[in-house]
TORLOGU-761182 format. One record per residue (C-alpha): x, y, z. Coordinates in steps of 0.05 Angstrom, whole numbers, padded with zeros to 5 digits, always signed. Layout:
<rs>
XYZ/...
</rs>
This chain:
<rs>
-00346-00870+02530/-00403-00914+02538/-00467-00880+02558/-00546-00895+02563/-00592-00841+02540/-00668-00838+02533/-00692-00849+02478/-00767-00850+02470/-00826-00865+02525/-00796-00914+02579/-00737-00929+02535/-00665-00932+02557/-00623-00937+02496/-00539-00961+02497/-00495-00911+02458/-00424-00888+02451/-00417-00821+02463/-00359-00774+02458/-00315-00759+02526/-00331-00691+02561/-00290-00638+02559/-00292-00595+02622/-00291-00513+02611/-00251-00475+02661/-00285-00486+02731/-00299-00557+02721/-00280-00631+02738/-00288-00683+02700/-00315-00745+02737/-00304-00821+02730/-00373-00836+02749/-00374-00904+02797/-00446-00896+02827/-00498-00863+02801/-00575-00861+02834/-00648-00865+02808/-00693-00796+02831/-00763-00804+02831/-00763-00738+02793/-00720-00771+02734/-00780-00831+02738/-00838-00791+02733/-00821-00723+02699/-00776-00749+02639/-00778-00834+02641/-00857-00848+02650/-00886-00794+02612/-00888-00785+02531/-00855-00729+02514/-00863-00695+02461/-00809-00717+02398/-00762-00665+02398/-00751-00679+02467/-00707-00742+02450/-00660-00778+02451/-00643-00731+02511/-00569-00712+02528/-00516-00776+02547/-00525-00811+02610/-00588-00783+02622/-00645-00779+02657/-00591-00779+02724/-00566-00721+02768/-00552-00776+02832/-00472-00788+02813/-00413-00796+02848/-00346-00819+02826/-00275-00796+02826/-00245-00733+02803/-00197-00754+02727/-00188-00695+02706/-00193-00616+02736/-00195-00546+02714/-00233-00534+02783/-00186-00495+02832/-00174-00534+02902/-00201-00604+02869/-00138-00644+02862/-00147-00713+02808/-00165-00762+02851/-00212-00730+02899/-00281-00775+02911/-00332-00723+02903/-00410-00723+02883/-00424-00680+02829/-00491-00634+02795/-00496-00643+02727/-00503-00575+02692/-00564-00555+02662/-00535-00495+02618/-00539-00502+02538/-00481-00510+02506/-00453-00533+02442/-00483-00605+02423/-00538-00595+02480/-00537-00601+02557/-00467-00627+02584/-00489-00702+02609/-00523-00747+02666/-00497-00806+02705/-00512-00856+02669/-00446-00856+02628/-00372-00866+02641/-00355-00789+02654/-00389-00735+02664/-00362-00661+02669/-00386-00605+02721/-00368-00541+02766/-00419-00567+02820/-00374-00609+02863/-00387-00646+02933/-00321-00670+02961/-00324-00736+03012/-00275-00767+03049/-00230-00828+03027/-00267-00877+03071/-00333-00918+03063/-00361-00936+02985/-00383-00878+02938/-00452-00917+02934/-00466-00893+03009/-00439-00831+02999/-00485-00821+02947/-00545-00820+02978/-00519-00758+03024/-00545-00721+02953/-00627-00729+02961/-00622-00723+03028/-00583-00662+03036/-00634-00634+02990/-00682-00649+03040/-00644-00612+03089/-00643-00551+03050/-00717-00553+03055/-00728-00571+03124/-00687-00495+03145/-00746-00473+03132/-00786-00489+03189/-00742-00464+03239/-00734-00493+03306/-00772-00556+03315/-00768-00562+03392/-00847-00531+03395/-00870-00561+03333/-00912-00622+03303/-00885-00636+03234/-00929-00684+03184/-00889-00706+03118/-00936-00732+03058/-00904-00787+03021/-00844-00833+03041/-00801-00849+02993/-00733-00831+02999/-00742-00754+03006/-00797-00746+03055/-00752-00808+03090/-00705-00762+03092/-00746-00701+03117/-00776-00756+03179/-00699-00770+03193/-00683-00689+03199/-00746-00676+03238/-00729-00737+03288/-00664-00722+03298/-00678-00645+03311/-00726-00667+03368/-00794-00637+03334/-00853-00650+03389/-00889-00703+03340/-00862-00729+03275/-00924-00762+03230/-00906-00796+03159/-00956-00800+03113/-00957-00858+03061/-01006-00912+03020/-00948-00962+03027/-00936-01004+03089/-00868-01020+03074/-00851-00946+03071/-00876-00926+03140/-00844-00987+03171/-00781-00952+03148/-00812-00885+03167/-00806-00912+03246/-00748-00938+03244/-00719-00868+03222/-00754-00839+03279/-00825-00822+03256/-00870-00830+03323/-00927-00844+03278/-00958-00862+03209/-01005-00860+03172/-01034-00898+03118/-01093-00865+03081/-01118-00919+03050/-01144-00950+03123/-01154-00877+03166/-01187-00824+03159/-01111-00770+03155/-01147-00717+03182/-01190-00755+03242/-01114-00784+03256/-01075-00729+03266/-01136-00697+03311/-01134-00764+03350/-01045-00764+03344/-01030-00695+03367/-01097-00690+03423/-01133-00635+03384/-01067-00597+03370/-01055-00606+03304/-00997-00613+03255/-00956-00538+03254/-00912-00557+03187/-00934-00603+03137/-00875-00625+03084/-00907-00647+03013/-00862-00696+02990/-00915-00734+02959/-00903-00720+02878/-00976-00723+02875/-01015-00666+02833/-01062-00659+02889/-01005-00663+02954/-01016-00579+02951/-01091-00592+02969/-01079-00643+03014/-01027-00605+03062/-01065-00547+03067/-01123-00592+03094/-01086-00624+03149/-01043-00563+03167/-01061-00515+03223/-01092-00447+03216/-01038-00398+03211/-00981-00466+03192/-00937-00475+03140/-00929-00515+03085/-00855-00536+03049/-00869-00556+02975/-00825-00597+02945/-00853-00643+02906/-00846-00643+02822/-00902-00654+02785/-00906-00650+02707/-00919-00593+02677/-00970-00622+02642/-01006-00634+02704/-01065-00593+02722/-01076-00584+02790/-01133-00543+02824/-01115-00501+02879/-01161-00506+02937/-01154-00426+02940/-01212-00408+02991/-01189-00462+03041/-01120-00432+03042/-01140-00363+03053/-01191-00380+03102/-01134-00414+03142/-01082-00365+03123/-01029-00424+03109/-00964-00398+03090/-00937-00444+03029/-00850-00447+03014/-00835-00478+02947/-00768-00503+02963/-00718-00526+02902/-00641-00532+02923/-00626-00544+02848/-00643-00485+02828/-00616-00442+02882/-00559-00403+02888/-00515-00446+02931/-00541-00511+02900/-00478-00557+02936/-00479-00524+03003/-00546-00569+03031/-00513-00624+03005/-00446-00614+03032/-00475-00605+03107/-00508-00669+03094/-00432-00707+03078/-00406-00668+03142/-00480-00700+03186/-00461-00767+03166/-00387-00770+03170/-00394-00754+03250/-00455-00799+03253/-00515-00748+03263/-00552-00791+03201/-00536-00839+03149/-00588-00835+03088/-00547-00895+03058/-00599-00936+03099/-00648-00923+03048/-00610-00955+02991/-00655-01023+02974/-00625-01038+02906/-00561-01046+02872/-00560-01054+02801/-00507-01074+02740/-00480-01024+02689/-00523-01078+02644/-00591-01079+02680/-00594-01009+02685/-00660-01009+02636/-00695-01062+02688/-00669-01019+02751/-00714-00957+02715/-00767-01003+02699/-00770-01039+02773/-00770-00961+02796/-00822-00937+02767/-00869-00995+02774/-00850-00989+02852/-00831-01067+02853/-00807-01111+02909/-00806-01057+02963/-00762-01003+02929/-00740-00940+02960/-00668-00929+02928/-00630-00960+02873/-00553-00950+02871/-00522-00972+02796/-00462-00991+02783/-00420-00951+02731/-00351-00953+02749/-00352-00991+02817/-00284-01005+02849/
</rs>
């Protein structure tokens, strides 16, 4: 099969690689869509790794794919079924077991969808149902005021979820404009950019005095800890979600949080143990219309121009939020 792998600092490199074979449990997937995270951009694609770190595994750095089902050792996935998939992240022979960014791909972590609509909308029911799996954490939203730092397609998707469960106040937080224009129309009630306003003096001025009860850090920024607990209320909570690199040193405000006795949820649907179930509510949400995160698709891209669509990413070019490629599209 054909399949892109990294290869060194920023570099996407075209190889052949051999076809999976799936283990008992497991589909294998004609891949047609596949997505760019902004955790594949800035943990694995920006940064130098260090050398034994490449070329990384086939099709990869990718875990947005969706495609249809060629092959199955999966009981009650028939060939044929459209389904997103995970890839797996357990060693085996030869290395981890593949991205999206290659012909097939084999996996146990399967997302069904129904026969209608393109696999490239479909897709994006993946990032934002792990949004979802983050928001149950804050409960009922009927009484609350929930701020999300950083809009891009994640804390999009967390303004969408808050909006549509009826929180009091729903404030997105982000330095670009084009971003929070596409914050309202998901049903923020208002923005912020902190690059013109003071975040804190806005939210006192937003909320009369009441303050923000959850804050959501979406932001991918080192210091999006620190920032949340500033803006949060005495006694809030905070749902972490961003990925930073582990290389990253961040300094943790510590006597501000315990003087405001902020309760902080790291959140990571990947790496719990239901990691489809989020994401399968999220199919079932926008197959009776409740939300449709395909709206934040901005890009398509070639099976050829793949490299630029990582490059165009990363550099945040001409008013990107999501970029669907084109692997197998029928």
């Amino acid at each position: 099969m054909k399949a892109y792998q990294l290869t060194g600092q920023r570099r996407l490199g075209l190889v052949d690689a051999p076809d999976p074979t799936p283990e008992d449990g497991e589909v294998v997937l004609k891949v047609q869509h596949s997505s760019i995270c902004g955790s594949d951009v800035h943990l694995n694609y920006e940064p130098a790794l260090p050398e034994e770190r490449y070329p990384m595994f086939y099709g990869s750095p990718c875990h947005e794919i969706a495609g249809i089902v060629v092959e199955s050792r999966k009981p009650g996935i028939e060939v044929g079924t459209r389904a997103i998939v995970l890839p797996e992240t357990a060693v085996a022979a030869g290395g981890h077991r593949g991205g999206g960014l290659a012909d097939f791909i084999a996996s146990s972590k399967v997302i069904t969808l129904p026969d209608y609509g393109s696999t490239a909308d479909w897709l994006m029911c993946q990032p934002a149902g792990t949004a979802l799996y983050s928001s149950r954490r804050w409960g009922s939203t009927d009484d609350k005021r929930i701020a999300i730092i950083g809009q891009g397609a994640i804390g999009l998707s967390f303004t969408n979820i808050a909006a549509n469960q009826g929180a009091i106040e729903v404030i997105a937080i982000d330095l670009l404009d084009y971003r929070l224009d596409m914050s309202t129309r998901v049903g923020a009630t208002h923005t912020i950019n902190p690059d013109r306003d003071n975040v804190i003096e806005a939210i006192e001025e937003i909320t009369a005095g009441k303050g923000v009860d959850v804050v959501v850090d979406a932001s991918a920024d080192p210091d999006g800890i620190n920032q949340a607990v500033q803006i949060v209320n005495q006694r809030g909570l905070i749902i972490g979600f961003s990925l930073i690199p582990t290389e990253s040193q961040v300094v943790f405000r510590h006597l501000e949080w315990m003087r405001k006795e902020v309760f902080i949820h790291p959140t990571s649907s990947g790496g719990s143990a239901t990691p489809t179930e989020a994401i399968e509510s999220m199919v079932a949400l926008r197959d009776r219309g409740w939300m449709d995160p395909a709206m934040f698709t901005t890009h398509h891209y070639a099976w050829d121009d793949i490299p630029e669509a990582y490059e165009m990413y990363s550099l945040r070019k001409d008013n990107v939020i999501k970029v669907v490629m084109e692997i197998n599209a029928e």
